[in-house]
C-alpha positions in Angstrom: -98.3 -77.9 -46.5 -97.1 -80.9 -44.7 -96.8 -84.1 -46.8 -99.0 -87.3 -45.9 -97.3 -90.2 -44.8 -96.9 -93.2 -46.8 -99.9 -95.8 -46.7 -97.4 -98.9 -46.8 -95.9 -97.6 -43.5 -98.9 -97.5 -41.7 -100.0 -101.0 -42.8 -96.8 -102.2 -41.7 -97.3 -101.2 -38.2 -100.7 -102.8 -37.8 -99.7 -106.4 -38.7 -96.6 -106.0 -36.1 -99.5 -105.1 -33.8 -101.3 -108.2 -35.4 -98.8 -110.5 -35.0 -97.7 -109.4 -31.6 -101.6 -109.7 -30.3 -101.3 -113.6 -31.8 -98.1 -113.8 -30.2 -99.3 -113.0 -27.1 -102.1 -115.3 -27.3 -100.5 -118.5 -28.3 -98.1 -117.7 -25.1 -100.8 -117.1 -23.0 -102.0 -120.8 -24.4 -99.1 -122.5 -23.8 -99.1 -121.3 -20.4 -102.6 -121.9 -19.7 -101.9 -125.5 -21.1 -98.7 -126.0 -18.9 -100.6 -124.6 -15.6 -103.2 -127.4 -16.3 -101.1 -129.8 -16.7 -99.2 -129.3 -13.7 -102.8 -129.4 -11.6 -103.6 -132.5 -12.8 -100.4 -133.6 -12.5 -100.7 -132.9 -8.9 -103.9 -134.3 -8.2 -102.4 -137.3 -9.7 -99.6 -137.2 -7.5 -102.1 -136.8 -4.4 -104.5 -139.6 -5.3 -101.3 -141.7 -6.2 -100.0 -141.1 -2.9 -103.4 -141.6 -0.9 -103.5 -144.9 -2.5 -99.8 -145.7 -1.5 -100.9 -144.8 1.6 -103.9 -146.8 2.1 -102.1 -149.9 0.9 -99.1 -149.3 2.7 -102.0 -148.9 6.0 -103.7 -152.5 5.0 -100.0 -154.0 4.5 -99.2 -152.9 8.1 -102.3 -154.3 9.3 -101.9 -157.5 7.8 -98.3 -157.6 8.8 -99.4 -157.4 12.7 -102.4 -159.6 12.6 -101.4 -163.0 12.8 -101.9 -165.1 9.9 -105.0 -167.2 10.0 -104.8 -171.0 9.2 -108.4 -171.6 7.5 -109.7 -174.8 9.4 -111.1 -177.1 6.6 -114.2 -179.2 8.3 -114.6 -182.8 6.5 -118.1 -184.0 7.3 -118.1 -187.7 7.3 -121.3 -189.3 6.7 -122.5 -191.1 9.4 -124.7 -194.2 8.7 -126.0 -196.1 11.6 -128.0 -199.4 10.9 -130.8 -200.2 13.1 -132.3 -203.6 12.9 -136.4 -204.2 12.6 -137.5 -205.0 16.1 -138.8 -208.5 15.6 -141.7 -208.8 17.2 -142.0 -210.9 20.4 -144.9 -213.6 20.5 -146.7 -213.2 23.4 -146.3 -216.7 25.7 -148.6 -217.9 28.2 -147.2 -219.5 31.0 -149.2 -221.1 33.5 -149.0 -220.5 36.8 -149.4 -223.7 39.4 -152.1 -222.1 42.0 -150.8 -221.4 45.4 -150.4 -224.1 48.0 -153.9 -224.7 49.8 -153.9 -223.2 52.9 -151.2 -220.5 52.4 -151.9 -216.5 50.9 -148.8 -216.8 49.0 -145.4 -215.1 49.3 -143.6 -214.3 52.8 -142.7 -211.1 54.7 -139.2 -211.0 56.9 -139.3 -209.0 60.0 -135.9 -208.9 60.9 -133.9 -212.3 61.7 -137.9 -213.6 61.4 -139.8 -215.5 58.6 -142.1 -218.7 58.1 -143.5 -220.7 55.2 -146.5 -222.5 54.3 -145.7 -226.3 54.0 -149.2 -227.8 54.3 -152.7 -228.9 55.6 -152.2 -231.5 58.2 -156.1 -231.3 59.4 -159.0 -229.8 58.2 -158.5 -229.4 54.5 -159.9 -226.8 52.6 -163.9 -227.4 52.0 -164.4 -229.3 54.7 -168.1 -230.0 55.4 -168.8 -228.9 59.0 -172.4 -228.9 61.1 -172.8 -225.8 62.5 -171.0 -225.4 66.0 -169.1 -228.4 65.4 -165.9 -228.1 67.1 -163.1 -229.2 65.8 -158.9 -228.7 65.8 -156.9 -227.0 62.6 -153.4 -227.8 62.5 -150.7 -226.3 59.9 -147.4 -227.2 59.1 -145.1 -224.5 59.0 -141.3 -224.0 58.4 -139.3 -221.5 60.2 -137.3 -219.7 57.3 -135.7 -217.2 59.2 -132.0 -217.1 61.7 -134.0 -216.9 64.8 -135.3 -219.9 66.4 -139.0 -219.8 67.2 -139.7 -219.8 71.1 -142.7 -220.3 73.2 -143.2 -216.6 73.3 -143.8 -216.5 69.5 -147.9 -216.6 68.9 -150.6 -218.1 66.5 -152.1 -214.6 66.0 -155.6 -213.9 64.1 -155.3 -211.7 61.2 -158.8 -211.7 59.4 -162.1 -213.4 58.6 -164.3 -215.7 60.6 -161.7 -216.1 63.8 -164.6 -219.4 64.4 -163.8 -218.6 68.5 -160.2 -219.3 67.5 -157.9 -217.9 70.4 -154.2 -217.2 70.0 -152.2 -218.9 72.3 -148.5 -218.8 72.5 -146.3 -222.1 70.9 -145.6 -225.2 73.2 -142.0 -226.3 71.6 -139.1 -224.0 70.2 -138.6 -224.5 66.9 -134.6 -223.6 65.4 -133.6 -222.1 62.1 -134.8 -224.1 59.3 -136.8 -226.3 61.3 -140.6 -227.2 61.0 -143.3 -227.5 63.2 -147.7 -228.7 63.2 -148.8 -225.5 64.9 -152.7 -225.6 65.6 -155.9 -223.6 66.9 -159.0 -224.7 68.0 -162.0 -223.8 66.8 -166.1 -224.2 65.8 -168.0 -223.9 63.2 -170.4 -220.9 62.8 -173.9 -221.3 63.5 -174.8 -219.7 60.2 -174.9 -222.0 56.6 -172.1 -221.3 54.1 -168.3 -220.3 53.7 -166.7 -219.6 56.8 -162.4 -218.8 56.0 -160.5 -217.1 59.0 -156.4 -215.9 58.4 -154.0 -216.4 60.8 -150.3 -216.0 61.1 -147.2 -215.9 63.7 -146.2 -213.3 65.3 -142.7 -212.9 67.2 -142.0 -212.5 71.1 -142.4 -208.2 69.8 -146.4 -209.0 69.2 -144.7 -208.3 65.1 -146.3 -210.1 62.4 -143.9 -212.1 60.0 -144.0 -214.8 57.6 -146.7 -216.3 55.6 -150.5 -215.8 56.3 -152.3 -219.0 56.6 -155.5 -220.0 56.7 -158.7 -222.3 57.0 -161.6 -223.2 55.0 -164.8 -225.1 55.8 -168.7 -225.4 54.4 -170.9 -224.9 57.3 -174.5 -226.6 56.8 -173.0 -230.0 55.4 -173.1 -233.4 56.4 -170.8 -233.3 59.4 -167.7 -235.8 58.7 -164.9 -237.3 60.1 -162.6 -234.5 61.3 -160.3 -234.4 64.1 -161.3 -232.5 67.1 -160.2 -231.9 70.4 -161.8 -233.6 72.9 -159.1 -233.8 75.4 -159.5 -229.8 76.4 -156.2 -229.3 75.6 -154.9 -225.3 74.6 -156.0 -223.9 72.1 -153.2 -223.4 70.2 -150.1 -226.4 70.3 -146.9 -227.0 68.3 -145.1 -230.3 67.3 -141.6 -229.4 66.4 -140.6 -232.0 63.7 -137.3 -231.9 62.3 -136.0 -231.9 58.7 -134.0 -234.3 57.0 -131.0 -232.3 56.8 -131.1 -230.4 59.6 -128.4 -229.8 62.6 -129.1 -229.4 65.6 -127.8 -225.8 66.9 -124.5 -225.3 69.1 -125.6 -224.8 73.1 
């Protein structure tokens, strides 16, 4: 009959078995432990190095760019002073009424021009009978470069022309000289106003200078006017010279 074995032996083995199962375990830990440790480790390293590598990238790019001088703007206040408009007082000047007999300012035709200088006949208003005949002479100046010759015209321009006719001038008449210019006339038939324009006109039938004109009542009282009773043209000129003027070069 065999002999059992001892109990103590058998207990021994099964805490080696014990203690070689925790054994194994607590290697098995530390190795675990150390394996995740070295993969963190490494994704440390990686995400270090990525970082070194994206600085290393933006320190590149800075290095090339050039460096940019920031421009610093000063704004200067700007304060402009306007005066208050004072405000202008309107003036009234009075203007002296143009010279009887004349329509006012000139017009040059080339080297040509005249100027009103006065009434010598007929002034303005003058009572007339109706077809009274009588002579209306003007004083004109020559206000131009180009003397005035017989080929220059007393030439109608608007109105009552009162059987006026144009006829040419009877004297020359230089530069700055003067002259009585006249055209006969009569009185219309009808009672009231009767005004008839007139001005030169050069050797080229152009009109130049100032108009001129003349001015009677018809229906009055006849009075003492000058008429031409000779049957002389109907339109002379007196050349009369000026104080200060020269006679031209031949």
């Amino acid at each position: 009959m065999l002999k059992p074995m001892p109990q103590k032996s058998n207990n021994t083995i099964l805490w080696i078995v014990v203690g070689v199962l925790i054994l194994a375990g607590i290697i098995t830990l530390i190795i675990s432990f150390s394996n995740a440790n070295a993969e963190e480790d490494a994704i440390t390293a990686a995400q270090t190095n990525a970082a070194e590598t994206i600085t290393a990238g933006q320190l590149t790019a800075l290095a090339a760019s050039p460096t940019a001088t920031p421009t610093v703007i000063t704004l200067t206040p700007s304060l402009t002073f306007t005066p208050l408009v004072t405000p202008t007082l309107f003036q009234t000047t009075l203007v002296s009424p143009t010279t009887s007999g004349s329509t006012g300012g000139s017009t040059a035709v080339g080297c040509d021009n005249s100027a009103f200088v006065s009434d010598v006949t007929i002034p303005d208003n003058t009572s007339m009978t109706a077809g009274q005949a009588f002579k209306k002479t003007w004083k004109l100046q020559n206000t131009g470069t180009c003397a005035w010759t017989t080929a220059y015209k007393l030439t109608f321009v608007s109105g009552n022309q009162m059987n006026g006719v144009p006829e040419a001038l009877t004297v020359e008449v230089p530069a700055g000289g003067s002259a009585d210019v006249s055209v006969n006339m009569t009185a219309p038939a009808s009672a009231g106003d009767a005004i008839g324009y007139w001005i030169l006109t050069n050797a080229s039938g152009q009109k130049f200078g100032t108009n001129f004109y003349v001015l009677i009542k018809v229906g009055g009282t006849a009075v003492t006017a000058p008429t031409n009773t000779t049957g002389g043209p109907a339109s002379t000129a007196t050349y009369t010279p000026t104080a200060t003027e020269t006679q031209p070069t031949p």
